[in-house]
NUTORGU-537968 format. One record per atom (N, C-alpha, C): x, y, z; residue in three letters; atom name. Coordinates in pm, whole numbers, plus 50000, padded with zeros to 5 digits. Layout:
// NUTORGU-537968
     xx     yy     zz    r   a
      X      Y      Z  ALA  CA
...
//
This chain:
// NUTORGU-537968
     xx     yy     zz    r   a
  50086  49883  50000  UNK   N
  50000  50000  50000  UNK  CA
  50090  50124  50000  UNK   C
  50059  50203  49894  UNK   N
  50129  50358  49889  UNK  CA
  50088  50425  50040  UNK   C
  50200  50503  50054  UNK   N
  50105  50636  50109  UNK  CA
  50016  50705  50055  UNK   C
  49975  50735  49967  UNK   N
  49850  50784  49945  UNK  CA
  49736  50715  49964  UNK   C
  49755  50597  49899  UNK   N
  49636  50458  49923  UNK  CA
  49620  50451  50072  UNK   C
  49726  50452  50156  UNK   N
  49650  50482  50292  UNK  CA
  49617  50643  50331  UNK   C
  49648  50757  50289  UNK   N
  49549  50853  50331  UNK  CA
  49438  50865  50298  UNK   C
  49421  50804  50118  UNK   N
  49275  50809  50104  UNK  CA
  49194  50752  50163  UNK   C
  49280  50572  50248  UNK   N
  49177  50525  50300  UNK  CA
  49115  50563  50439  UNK   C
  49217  50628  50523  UNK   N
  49229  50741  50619  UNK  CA
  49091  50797  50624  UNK   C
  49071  50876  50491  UNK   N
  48992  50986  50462  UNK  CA
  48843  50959  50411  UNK   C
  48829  50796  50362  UNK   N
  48745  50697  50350  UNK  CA
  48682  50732  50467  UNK   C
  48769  50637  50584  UNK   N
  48717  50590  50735  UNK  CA
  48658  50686  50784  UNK   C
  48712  50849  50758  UNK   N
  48652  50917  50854  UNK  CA
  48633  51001  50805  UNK   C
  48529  51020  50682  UNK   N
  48434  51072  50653  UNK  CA
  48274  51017  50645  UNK   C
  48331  50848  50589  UNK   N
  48155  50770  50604  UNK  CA
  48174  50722  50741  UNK   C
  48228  50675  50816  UNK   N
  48272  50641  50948  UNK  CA
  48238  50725  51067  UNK   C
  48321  50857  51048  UNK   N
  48326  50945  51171  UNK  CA
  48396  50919  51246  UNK   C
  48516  50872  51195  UNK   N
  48617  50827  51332  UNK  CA
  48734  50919  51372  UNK   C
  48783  50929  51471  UNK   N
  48865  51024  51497  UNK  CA
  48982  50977  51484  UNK   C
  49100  51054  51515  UNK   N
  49246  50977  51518  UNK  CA
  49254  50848  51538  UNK   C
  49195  50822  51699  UNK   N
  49213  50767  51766  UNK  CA
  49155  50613  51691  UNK   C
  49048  50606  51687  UNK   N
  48972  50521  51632  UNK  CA
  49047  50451  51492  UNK   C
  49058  50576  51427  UNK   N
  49126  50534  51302  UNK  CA
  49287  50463  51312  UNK   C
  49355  50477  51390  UNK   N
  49459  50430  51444  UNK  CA
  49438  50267  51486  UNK   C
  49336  50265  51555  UNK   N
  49306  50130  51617  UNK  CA
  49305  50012  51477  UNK   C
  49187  50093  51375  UNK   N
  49122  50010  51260  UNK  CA
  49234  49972  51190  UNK   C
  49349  50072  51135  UNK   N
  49460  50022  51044  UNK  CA
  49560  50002  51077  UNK   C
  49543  50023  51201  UNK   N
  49710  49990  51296  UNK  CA
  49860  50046  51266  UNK   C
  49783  50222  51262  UNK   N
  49908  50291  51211  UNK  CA
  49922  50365  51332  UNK   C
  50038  50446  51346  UNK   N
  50063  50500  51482  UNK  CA
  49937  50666  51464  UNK   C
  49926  50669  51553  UNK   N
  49770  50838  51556  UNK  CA
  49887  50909  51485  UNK   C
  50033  50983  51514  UNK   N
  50075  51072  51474  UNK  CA
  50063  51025  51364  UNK   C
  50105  50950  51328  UNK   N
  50118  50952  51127  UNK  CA
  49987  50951  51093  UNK   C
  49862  50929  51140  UNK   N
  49772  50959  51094  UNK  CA
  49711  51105  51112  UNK   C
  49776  51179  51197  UNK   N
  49751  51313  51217  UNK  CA
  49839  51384  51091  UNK   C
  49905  51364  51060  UNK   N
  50033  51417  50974  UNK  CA
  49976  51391  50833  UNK   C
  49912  51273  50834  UNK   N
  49857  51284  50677  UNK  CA
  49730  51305  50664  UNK   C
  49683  51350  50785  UNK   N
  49557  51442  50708  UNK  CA
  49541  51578  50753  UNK   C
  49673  51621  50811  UNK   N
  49678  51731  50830  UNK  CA
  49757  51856  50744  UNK   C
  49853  51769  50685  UNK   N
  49977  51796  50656  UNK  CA
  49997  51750  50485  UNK   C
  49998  51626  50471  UNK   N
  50029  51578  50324  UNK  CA
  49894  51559  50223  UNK   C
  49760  51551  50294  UNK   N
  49659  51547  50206  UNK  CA
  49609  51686  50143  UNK   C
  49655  51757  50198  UNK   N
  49622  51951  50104  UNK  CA
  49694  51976  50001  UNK   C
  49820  51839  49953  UNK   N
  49922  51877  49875  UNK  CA
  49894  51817  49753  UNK   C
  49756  51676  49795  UNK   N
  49762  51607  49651  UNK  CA
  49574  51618  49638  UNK   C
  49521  51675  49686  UNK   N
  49376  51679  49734  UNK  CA
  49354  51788  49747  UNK   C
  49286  51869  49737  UNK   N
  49236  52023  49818  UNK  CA
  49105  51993  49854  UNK   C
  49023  51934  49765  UNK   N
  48876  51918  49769  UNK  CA
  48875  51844  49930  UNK   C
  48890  51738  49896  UNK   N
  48917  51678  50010  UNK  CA
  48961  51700  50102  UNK   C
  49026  51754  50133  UNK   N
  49141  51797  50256  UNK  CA
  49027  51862  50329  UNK   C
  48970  51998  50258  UNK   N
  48819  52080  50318  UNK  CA
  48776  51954  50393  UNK   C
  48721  51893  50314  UNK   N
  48610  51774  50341  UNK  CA
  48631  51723  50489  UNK   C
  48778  51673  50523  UNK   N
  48846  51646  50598  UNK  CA
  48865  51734  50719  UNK   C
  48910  51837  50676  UNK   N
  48883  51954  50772  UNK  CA
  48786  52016  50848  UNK   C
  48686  52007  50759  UNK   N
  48579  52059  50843  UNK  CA
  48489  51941  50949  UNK   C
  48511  51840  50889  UNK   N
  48487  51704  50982  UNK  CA
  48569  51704  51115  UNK   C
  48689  51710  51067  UNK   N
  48804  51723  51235  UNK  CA
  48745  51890  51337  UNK   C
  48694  51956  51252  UNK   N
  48715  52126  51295  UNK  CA
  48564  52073  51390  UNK   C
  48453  52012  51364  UNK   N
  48379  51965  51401  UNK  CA
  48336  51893  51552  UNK   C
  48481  51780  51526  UNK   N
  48508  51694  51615  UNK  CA
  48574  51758  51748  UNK   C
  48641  51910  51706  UNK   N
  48672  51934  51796  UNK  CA
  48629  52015  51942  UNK   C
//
């Protein structure tokens, strides 16, 4: 699996999902920071649409 193939799937989980870091960490068994980092950080670089999408879901959660 690329890195991208896992942010999209990242971005999959927790948009139809609703899962938070945390959660999402558990499901793919990646460490939370690297999952904070790629949807904070590396998905605005290959995505914009998405990234929003993403954003306003976390901005939400918080």
């Amino acid at each position: 699996m690329t890195e991208i193939d896992r942010i999209l799937i990242e971005c999959r989980l927790l948009l139809s999902l609703n899962k938070n870091y945390s959660e999402l960490s558990n499901i793919l068994h990646v460490n939370e920071d690297i999952i904070y980092d790629d949807l904070n950080n590396k998905l605005k670089f290959f995505d914009t649409k998405l990234y929003n999408r993403v954003y306003q879901v976390l901005k939400e959660k918080s």
